[in-house]
C-alpha positions in Angstrom: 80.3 117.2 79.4 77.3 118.6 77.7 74.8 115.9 79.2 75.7 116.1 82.8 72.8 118.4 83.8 70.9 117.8 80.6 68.0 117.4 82.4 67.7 120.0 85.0 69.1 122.4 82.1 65.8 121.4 80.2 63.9 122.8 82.7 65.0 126.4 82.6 63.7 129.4 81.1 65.1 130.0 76.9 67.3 133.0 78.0 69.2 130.6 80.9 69.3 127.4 78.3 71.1 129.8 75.6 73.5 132.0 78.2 74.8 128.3 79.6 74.9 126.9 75.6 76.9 129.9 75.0 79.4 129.2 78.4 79.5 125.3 76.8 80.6 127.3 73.6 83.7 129.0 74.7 85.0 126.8 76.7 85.2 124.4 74.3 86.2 127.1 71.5 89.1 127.7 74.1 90.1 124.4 74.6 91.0 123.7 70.5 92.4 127.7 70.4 94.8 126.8 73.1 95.5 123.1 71.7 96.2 125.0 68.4 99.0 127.8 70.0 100.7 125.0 71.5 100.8 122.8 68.5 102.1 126.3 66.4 104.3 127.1 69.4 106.0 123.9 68.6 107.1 124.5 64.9 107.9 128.1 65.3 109.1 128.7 68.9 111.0 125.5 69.7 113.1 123.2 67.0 111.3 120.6 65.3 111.9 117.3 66.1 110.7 113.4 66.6 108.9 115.0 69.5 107.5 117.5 67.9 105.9 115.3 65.4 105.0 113.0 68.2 103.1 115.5 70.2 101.2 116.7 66.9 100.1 113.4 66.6 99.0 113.2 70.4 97.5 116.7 69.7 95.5 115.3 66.5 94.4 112.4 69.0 93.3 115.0 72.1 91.3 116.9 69.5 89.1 114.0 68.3 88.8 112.6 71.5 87.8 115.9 73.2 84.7 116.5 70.0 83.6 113.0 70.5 82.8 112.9 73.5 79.9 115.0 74.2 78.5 114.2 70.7 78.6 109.9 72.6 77.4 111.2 75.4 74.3 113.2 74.6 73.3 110.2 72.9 73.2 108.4 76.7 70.1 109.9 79.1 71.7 112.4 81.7 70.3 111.2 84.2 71.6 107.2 84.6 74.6 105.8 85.7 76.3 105.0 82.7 76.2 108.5 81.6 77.8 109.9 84.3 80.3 107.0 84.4 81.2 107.5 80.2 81.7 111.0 80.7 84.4 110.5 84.2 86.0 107.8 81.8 85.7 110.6 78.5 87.3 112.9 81.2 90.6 110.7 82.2 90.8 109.9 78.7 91.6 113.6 78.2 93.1 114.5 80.8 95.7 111.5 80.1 96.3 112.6 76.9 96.7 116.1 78.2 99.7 115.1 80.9 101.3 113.4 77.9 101.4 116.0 76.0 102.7 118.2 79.2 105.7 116.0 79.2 106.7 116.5 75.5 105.9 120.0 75.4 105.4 123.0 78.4 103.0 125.2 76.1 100.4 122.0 76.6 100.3 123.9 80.3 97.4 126.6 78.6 95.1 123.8 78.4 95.3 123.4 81.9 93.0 126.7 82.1 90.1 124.9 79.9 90.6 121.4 82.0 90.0 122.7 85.3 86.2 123.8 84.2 85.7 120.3 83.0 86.8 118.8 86.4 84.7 121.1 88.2 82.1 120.2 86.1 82.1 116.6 85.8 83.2 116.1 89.4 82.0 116.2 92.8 83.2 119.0 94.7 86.0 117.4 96.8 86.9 115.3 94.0 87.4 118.7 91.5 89.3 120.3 93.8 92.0 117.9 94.4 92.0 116.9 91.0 92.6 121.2 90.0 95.2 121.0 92.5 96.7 118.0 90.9 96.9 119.5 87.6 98.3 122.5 89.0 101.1 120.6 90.4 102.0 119.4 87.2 102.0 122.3 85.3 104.4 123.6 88.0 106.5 120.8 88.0 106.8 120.3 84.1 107.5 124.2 83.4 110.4 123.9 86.2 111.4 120.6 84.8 111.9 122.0 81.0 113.5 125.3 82.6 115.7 123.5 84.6 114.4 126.1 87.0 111.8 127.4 89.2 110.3 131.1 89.6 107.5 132.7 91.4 106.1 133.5 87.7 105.7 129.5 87.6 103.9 129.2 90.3 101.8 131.9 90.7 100.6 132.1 87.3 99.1 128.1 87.3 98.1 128.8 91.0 96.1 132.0 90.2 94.3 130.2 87.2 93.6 127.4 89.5 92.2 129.4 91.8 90.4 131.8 89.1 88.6 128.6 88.1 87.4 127.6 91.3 86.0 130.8 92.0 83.9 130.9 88.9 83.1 127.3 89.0 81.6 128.0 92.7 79.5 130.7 91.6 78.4 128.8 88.7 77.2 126.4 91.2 75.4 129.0 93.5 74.0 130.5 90.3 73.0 127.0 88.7 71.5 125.9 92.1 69.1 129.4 92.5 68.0 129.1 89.0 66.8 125.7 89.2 65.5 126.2 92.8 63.5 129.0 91.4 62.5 126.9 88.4 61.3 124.5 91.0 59.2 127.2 92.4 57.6 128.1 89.6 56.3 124.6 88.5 55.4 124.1 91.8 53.1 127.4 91.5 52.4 126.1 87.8 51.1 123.1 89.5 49.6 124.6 92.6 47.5 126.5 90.4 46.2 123.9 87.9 45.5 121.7 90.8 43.2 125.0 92.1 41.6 125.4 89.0 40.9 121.9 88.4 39.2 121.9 92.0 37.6 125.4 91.2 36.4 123.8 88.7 35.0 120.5 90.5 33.5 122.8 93.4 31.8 124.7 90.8 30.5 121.9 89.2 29.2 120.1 92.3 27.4 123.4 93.2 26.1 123.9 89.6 24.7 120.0 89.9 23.5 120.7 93.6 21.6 124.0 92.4 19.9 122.4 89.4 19.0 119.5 92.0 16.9 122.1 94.0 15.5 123.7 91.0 14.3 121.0 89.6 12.8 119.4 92.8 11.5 122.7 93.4 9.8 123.5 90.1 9.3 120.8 87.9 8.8 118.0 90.0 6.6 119.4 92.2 4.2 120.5 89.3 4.4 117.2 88.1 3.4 116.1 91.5 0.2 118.4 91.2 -0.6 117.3 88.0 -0.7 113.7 88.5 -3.0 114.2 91.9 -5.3 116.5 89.8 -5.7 113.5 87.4 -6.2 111.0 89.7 -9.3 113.5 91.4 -10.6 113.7 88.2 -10.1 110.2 86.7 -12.3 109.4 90.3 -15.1 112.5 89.3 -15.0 111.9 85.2 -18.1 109.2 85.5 -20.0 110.8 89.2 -19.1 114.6 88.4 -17.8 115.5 84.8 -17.7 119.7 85.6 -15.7 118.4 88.6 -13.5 116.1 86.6 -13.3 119.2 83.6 -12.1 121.5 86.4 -9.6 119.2 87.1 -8.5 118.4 84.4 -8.4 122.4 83.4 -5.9 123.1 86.8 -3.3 120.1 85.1 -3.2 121.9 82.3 -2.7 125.4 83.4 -0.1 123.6 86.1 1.6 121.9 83.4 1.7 125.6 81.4 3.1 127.0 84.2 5.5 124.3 84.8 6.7 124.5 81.4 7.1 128.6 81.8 9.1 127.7 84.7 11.1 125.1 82.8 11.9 127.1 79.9 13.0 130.2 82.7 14.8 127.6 84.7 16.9 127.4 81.1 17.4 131.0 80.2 18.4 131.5 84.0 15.4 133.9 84.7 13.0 134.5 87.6 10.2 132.3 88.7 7.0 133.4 86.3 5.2 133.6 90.0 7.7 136.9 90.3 8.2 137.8 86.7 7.0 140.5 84.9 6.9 142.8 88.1 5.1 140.3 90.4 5.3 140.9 94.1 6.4 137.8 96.7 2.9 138.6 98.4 1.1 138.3 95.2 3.0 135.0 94.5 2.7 133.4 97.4 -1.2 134.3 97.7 -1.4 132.8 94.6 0.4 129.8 95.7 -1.9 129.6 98.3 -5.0 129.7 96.3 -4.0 127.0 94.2 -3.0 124.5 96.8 -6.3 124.8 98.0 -7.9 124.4 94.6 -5.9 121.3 94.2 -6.0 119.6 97.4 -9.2 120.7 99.4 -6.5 122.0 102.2 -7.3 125.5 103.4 -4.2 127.1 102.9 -4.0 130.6 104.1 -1.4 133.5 103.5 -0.6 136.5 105.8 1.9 139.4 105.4 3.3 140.9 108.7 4.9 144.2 108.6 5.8 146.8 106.0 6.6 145.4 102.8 10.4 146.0 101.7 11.9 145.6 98.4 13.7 142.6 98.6 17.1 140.9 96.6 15.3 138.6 93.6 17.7 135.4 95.1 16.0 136.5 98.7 12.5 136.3 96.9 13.1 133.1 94.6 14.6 131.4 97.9 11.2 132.5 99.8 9.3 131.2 97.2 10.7 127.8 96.9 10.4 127.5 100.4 6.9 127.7 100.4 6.8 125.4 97.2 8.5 122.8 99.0 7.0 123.4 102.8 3.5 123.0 101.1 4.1 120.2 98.3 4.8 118.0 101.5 1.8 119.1 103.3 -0.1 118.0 100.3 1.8 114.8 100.3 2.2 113.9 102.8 0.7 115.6 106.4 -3.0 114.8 105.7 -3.6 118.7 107.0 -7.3 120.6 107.3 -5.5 123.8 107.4 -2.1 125.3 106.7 -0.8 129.0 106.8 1.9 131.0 105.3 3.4 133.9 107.0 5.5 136.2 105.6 7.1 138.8 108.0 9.6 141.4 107.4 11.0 143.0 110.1 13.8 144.9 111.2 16.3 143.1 110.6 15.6 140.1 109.0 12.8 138.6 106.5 11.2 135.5 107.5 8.3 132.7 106.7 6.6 130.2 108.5 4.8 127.6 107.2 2.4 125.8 109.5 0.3 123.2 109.1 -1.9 120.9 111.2 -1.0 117.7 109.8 -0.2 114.5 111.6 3.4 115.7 111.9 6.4 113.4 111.8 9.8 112.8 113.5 12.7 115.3 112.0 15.3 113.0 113.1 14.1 110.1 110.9 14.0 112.2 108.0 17.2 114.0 107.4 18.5 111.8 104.6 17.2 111.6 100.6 15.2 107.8 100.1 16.7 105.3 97.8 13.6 106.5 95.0 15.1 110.0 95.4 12.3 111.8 97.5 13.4 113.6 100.5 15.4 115.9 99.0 13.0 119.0 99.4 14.2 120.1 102.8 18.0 119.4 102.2 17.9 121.4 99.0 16.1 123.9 100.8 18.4 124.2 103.9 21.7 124.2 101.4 19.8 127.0 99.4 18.9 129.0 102.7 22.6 128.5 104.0 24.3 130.1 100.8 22.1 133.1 101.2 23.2 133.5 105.1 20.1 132.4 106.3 18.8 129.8 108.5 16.4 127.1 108.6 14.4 125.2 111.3 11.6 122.8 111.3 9.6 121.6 114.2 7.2 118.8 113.9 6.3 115.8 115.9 3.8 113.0 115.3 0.3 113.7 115.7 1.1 117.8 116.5 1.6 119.1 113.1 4.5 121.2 111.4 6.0 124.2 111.6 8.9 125.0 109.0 10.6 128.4 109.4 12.7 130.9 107.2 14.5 133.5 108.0 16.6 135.6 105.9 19.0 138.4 107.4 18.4 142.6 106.3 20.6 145.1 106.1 21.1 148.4 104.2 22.4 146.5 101.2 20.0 143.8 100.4 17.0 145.6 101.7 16.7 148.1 98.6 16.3 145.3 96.3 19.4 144.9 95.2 20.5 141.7 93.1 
């Protein structure tokens, strides 16, 4: 009996497995308790006789067929066939026994009370309730049959019990069912909400990877970019101009000491140097401008529209990097005389153009990373733009030049320089 819902049982919460152990408990304690007043009922109410010795034995037999069982059957998983088969056969067994009994002896009737649980329990619905009815009938019948008589007392008393027992076993049911669907419920929020966390988790992880993507391209690689083309113009001027080659030489190395200031803030999470220690997105951008020139001859130009407004530090790295990446790839790639940053705050937005006068290019050919991993400037760019609530554009075509634009929306919160 004890293994029929073994598994759904295993499921519930500590306080339901112990209140239904505790149910298993009495039941059975009131199956041997009963079983024991009928045996004692036979010796000291009724004459002793062959068949009172015979239904001790039978008694003695019921008893150790009724403890085995569960302890065979929780041996057996709850959930197969066989299981559920041994314990219908563990159950006739009893019962059998039981109606034996009946016919020595009418105080065997008690256990009726204790049998009608196991039906219920064991039993489909249909199945248990014929089977209660059944076992009513015979207690009826027997008690009439040894009283040579029949009473309302006889009848009513079995039929009540019966009923009594149905009742409870019904609301068992209801209960049992609610518990486990609720049990259901909760490992399927359990589940829900590892499955959430895990792709929390994954989500951040891809955003993590896609913003140390940008940072790098932004930052590092683009220094390193600089630093190789400042070698290669002075590994041309070392032997025909060795001040021009020195000066060269001196830009890769403060490049590479800035890139390794970046690198080591790109680790402790902080602000661009360019903006550190108090430095303005004018200033930095200026300076950005200043030292493309230096580096590739370009005449790269920077204007500030407008009134100046304190702006968010992600708003001013984002500005930044556009530039860094808008005029790394006029260096690489445009073959420009001139190029000018503009940086214009208005009313309600902040925005910067980056124009150029290069030989220009086809957007539509360009929109995906290469196979040697260049090409990712502008799609970092756009997904950094994007998270801020910005917007990106570029407008190019071959032979007409470049134009990449920024803009970056204001309002009362992230125009006081809020982080």
């Amino acid at each position: 009996m004890d293994t029929a819902h073994q598994a759904p049982f295993s499921s519930f919460s500590t306080r339901t497995v112990t209140v239904l152990a505790v149910l298993r408990a009495c039941l059975h304690a009131a199956f041997f308790v009963l079983l024991a007043v009928a045996v004692l009922r036979l010796f000291t109410v009724r004459e002793a006789g062959h068949w009172s010795w015979a239904a001790l034995a039978g008694a003695a037999l019921l008893a150790v067929v009724y403890t085995s069982g569960p302890l065979v059957l929780r041996r057996l998983p709850s959930d197969r066939l066989p299981a559920r088969a041994a314990a219908r056969v563990w159950l006739a067994l009893v019962t059998a026994l039981w109606a034996v009994l009946l016919l020595i002896s009418p105080d065997f009737s008690w256990l009726a009370f204790p049998l009608f649980f196991l039906h219920l329990h064991l039993l489909r619905r249909y199945h248990a309730v014929v089977a209660v009815a059944v076992i009513t009938g015979a207690v009826i019948a027997v008690q009439a049959l040894h009283a040579r008589d029949i009473s309302l007392a006889m009848v009513l008393g079995p039929t009540l019990g019966a009923a009594f027992a149905v009742v409870i076993a019904l609301g068992y049911a209801a209960l049992y069912a609610e518990s486990d669907q609720r049990q259901r419920l909760i490992e399927d929020l359990r589940r829900t909400q590892g499955e959430l966390a895990e792709s929390q988790h994954r989500a951040g992880a891809l955003a993590e990877r896609e913003r140390l993507a940008r940072e790098i391209h932004d930052t590092l690689a683009q220094g390193l970019s600089s630093i190789v083309l400042l070698l290669r113009s002075a590994e041309g001027a070392v032997r025909a101009d060795p001040d021009t080659a020195l000066a060269r030489i001196s830009e890769a190395r403060a490049t590479a000491s800035e890139n390794l200031d970046e690198a080591r803030g790109f680790v402790r999470g902080l602000a661009p140097p360019a903006l550190a220690a108090g430095g303005s997105l004018p200033d930095a951008l200026r300076r950005l401008c200043s030292r493309v020139t230096a580096e590739s001859g370009i005449d790269c130009r920077c204007r500030v529209e407008g009134e100046a407004v304190p702006l968010p530090a992600d708003y001013e790295v984002a500005l930044l990097r556009a530039a860094q990446a808008s005029l790394a790839n006029v260096v690489a790639h445009s073959s420009a005389r001139t190029a000018v940053v503009t940086l214009a705050c208005l009313d309600t937005e902040v925005t910067l153009d980056v124009f150029d006068n290069g030989r220009g290019f086809d957007p539509a050919l360009r929109r995906r990373t290469r196979p040697d991993g260049t090409g990712y400037g502008m799609r970092g760019l756009h997904d950094r733009i994007t998270a801020l609530g910005g917007r990106l554009q570029i407008e190019s075509a071959p032979g007409e030049g470049t134009a990449v634009a920024v803009a970056l929306p204001l309002s009362a919160d992230n125009g006081q320089g809020e982080t």
